[in-house]
N, C-alpha and C positions, 0 to 999 in steps of 0.2 A: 163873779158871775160866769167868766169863761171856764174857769176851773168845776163849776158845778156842773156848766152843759156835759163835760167832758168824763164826768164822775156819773150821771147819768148815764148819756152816750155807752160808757164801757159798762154799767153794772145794766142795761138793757139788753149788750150784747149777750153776756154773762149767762142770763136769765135767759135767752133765747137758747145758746147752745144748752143749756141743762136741760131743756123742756125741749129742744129735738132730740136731745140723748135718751132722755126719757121715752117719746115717741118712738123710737127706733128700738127700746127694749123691749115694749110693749108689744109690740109688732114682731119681736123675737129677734132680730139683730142682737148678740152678744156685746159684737162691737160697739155697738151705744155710739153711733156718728152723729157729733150735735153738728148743727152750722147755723150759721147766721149770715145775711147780707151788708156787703159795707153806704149801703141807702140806710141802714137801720140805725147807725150811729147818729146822723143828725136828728134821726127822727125821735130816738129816745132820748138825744140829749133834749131837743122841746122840751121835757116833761118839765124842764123851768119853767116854763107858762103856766104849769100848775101852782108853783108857789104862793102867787096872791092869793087862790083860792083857800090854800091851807092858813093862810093869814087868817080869811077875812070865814073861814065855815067853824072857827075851833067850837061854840058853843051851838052850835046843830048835833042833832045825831049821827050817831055813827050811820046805818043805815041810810039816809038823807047823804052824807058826806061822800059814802062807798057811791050810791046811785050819781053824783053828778062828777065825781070821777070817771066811775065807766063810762058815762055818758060824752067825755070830755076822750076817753083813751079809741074808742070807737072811733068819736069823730075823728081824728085826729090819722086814725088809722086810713080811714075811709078817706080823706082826702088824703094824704099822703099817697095812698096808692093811684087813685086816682090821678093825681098829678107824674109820678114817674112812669104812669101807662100815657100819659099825653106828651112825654117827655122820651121817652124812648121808646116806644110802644107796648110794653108791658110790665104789669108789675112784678117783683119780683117774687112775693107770695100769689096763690092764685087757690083762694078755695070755692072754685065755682064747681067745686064735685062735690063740697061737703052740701051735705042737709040744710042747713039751718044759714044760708049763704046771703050776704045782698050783692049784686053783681060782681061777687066771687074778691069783692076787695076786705069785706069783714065775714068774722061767725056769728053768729048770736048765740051759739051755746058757747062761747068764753065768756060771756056775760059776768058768772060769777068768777071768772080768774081775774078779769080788770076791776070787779068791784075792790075782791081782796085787793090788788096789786094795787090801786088807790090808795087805801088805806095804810097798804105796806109803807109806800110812798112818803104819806104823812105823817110817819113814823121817821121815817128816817131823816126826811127834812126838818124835823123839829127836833133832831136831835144833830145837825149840822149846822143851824142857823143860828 
């Protein structure tokens, strides 16, 4: 179980600097600077709390499975931040400048990135377990 938080934990981190690398291309940076924060290790290692879910959803749809994933990576996001903003005073993401914000601690257009990454998810743990 420790070994899995931690396999999480680092392939969250993983995913995070490729997709600020990616952001920084976009935006025309060559350099391509991912980064990640070290609050984000525990919090992707949680994503074992998903496990029972992938136990206990395998015969639902896929769609139904992607929705109470993102449903679950949201939450999950949204107190986390939450809590490290009541713990040090702020969080270390802060999208209260994007569009689509709830009090700057989640997006609602990654919507469809945590559906996928749920699923991604599910993938992989059933292919670990």
């Amino acid at each position: 179980m420790i070994s899995r938080f931690f396999i999480y934990g680092i392939t969250g981190w993983v995913i995070e600097i490729l997709w600020t690398a990616a952001g920084a291309l976009k935006r025309g940076d060559k350099r391509m600077i991912g980064y990640t924060y070290l609050w984000m290790l525990p919090i992707y290692g949680f994503a074992i709390m998903l496990e029972p879910l992938c136990d206990t959803m395998g015969f639902m749809p896929f769609y139904i499975r992607g929705l109470v994933y993102m449903v679950c990576i949201f939450s999950m996001e949204y107190v986390s931040g939450y809590f490290i903003e009541m713990v040090i005073g702020q969080c270390p993401w802060d999208y209260s400048k994007c569009k689509y914000n709830i009090f700057g601690f989640i997006r609602i257009d990654y919507a469809p990135c945590w559906f996928i990454l749920g699923l991604i998810f599910e993938m992989g743990y059933k292919s670990i377990a």
